[in-house]
C-alpha positions as CSV (number, residue, x, y, z in Angstrom):
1,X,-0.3,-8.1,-26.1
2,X,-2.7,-5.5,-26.5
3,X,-6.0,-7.8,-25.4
4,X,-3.6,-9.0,-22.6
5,X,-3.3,-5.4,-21.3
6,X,-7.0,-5.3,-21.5
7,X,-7.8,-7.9,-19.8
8,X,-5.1,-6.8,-16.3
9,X,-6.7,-3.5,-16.5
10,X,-10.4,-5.1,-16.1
11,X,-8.9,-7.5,-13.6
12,X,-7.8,-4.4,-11.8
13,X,-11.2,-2.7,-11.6
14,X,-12.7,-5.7,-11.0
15,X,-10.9,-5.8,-7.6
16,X,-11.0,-2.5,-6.9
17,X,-15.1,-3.1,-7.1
18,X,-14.8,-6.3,-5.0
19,X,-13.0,-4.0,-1.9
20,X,-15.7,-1.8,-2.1
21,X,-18.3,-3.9,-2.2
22,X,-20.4,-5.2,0.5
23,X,-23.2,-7.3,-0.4
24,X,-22.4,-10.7,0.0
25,X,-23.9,-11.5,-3.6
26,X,-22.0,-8.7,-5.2
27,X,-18.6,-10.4,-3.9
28,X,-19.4,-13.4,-4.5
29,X,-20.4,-12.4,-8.3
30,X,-17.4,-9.9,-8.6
31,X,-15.2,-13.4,-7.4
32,X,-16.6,-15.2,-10.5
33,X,-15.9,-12.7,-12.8
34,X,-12.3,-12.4,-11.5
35,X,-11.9,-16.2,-11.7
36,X,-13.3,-16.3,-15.3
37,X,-10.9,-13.3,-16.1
38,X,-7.8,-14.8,-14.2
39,X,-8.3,-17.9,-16.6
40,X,-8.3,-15.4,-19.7
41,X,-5.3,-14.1,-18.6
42,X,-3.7,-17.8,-18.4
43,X,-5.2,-18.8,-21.7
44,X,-3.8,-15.8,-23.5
45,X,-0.8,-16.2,-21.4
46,X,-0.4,-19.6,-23.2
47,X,-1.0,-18.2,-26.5
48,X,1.3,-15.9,-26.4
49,X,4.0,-18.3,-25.4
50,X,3.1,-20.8,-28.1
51,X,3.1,-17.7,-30.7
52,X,6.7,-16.9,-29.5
53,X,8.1,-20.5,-29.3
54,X,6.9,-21.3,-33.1
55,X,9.0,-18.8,-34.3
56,X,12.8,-19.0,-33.9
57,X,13.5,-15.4,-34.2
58,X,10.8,-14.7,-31.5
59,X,12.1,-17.6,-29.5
60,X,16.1,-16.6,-30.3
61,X,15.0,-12.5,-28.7
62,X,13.1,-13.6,-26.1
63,X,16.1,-15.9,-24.8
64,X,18.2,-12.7,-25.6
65,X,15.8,-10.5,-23.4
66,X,15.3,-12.9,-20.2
67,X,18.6,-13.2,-19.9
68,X,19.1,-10.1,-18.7
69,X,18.3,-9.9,-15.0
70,X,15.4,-8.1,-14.7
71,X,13.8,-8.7,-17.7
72,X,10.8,-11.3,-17.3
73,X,9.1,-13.8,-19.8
74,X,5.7,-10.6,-20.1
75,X,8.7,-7.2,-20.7
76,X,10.1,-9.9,-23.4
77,X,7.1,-10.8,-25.2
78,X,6.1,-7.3,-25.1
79,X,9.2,-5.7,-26.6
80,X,9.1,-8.4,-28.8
81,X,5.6,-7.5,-29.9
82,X,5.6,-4.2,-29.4
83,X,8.9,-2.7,-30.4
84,X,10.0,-4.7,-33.5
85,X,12.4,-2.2,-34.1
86,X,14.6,-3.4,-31.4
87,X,18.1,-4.6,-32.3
88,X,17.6,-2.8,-35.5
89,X,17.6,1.0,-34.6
90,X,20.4,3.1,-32.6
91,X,19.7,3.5,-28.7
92,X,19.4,7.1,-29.4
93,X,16.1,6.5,-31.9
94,X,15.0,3.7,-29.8
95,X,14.9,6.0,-26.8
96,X,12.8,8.2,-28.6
97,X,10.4,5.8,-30.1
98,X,9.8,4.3,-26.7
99,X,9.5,7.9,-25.4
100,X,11.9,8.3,-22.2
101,X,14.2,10.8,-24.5
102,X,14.3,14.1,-22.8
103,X,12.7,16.4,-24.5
104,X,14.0,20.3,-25.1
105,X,11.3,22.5,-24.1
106,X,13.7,25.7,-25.0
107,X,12.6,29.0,-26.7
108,X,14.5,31.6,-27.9
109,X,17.6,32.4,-24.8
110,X,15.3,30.7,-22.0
111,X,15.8,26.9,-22.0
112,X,13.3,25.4,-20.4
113,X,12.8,21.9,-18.6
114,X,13.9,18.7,-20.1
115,X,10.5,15.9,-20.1
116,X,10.1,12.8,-21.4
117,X,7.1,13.3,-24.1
118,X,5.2,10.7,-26.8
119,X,6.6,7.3,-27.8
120,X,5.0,3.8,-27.4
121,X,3.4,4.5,-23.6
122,X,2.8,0.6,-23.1
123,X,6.8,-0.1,-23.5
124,X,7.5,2.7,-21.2
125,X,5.5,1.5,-18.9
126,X,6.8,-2.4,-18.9
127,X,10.1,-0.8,-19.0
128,X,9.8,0.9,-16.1
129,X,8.2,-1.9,-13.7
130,X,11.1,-3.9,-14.9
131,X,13.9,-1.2,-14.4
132,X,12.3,-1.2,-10.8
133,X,12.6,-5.2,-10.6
134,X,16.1,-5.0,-12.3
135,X,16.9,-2.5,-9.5
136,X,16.8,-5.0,-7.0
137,X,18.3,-7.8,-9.2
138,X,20.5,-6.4,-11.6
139,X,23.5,-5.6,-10.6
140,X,24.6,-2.6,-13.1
141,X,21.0,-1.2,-13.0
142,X,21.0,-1.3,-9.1
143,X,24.5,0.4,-8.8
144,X,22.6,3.0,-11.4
145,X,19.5,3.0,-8.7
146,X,22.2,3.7,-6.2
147,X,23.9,6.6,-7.6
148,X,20.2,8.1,-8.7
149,X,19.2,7.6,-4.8
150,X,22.2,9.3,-3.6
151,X,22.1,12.1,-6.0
152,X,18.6,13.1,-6.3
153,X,17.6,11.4,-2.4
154,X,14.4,11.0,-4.3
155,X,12.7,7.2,-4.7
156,X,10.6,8.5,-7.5
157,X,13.4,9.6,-9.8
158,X,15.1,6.6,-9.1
159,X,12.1,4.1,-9.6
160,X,11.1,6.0,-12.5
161,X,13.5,5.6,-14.7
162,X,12.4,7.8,-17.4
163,X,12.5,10.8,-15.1
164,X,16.6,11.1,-15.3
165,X,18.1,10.6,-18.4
166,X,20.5,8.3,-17.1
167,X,18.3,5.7,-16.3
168,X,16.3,4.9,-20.0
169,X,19.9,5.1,-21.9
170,X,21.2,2.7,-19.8
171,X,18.1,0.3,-19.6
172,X,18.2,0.6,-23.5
173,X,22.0,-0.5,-23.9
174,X,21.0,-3.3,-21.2
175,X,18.2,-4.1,-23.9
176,X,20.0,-3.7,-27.0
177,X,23.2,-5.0,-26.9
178,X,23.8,-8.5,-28.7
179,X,25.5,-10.4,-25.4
180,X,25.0,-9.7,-21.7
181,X,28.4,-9.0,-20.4
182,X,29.7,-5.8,-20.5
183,X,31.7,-4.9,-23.5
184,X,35.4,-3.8,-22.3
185,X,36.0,-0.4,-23.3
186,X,38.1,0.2,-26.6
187,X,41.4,2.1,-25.9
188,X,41.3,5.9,-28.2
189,X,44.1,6.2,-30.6
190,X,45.9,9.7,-30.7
């Protein structure tokens, strides 16, 4: 996953030089090196895959993990690779390790503002572009994108995920929980 990532961000500067340049030659030599990395990206692409369909644990999560609307074959391969503590740890430590936790920043009386801080920046990331896609196609995430957009009449706070504390918690129970279907709530006994 790691020489995946490498390999989007050079695609990305890549591009970025073909917009800006202007000598024929230059675009036309910035297009092969895209081409060659765009068939990197499909050849590790395929590796990756074949990694995760010889192993039946992989293959067993990453079922788990697609089914969940939102969550695409690359956000399951890299929690899969990334976060192998997943299904293991509560949502409370997993929120931490991924790093979208608030964090105190209190001293003394004063208490000062609550930020996300540290963690595995690479899951944070995925998890954010696919609580934005799971905004659109989820339907328990988007009702959550609805509330955030109503209460904070921000986008940002509500795209970013991480920024209000409701939004990692849930994505992690979405993430963590053995079965997709919401779990009927348990009636107290007095």
């Amino acid at each position: 996953m790691v020489r995946r990532r490498q390999i989007i961000e050079m695609i990305g500067r890549e591009q970025n030089r073909r917009h800006q340049a202007r000598s024929p030659r230059i675009q036309r030599s910035l297009d092969r090196t895209l081409a060659a990395l765009q068939a990197e990206l499909d050849d590790t692409d395929r590796e990756i895959g074949r990694q995760i369909r010889t192993g039946p644990a992989w293959r067993e999560a990453e079922n788990l993990l697609t089914s969940v609307p939102g969550i695409g074959p690359v956000t399951a391969r890299t929690l899969i690779a990334e976060l192998p503590e997943l299904g293991h740890i509560t949502r409370r430590r997993l929120a931490a390790l991924v790093g979208v936790a608030p964090v105190n920043r209190d001293s003394g009386a004063s208490r000062g503002h609550r930020a996300i801080a540290g963690g595995r920046t690479s899951v944070r990331n995925t998890l954010t572009m696919a609580a934005l896609t799971a905004s659109r196609h989820n339907p328990a995430i988007k009702a959550l994108y609805d509330r955030l957009r109503a209460k904070c009449r921000r986008a940002q706070a509500a795209h970013h995920p991480q920024r209000h504390p409701a939004g990692p918690k849930t994505m992690a129970n979405r993430l963590t929980r053995k079965t997709v279907t919401p779990q009927p709530a348990k009636p107290r006994s007095t």
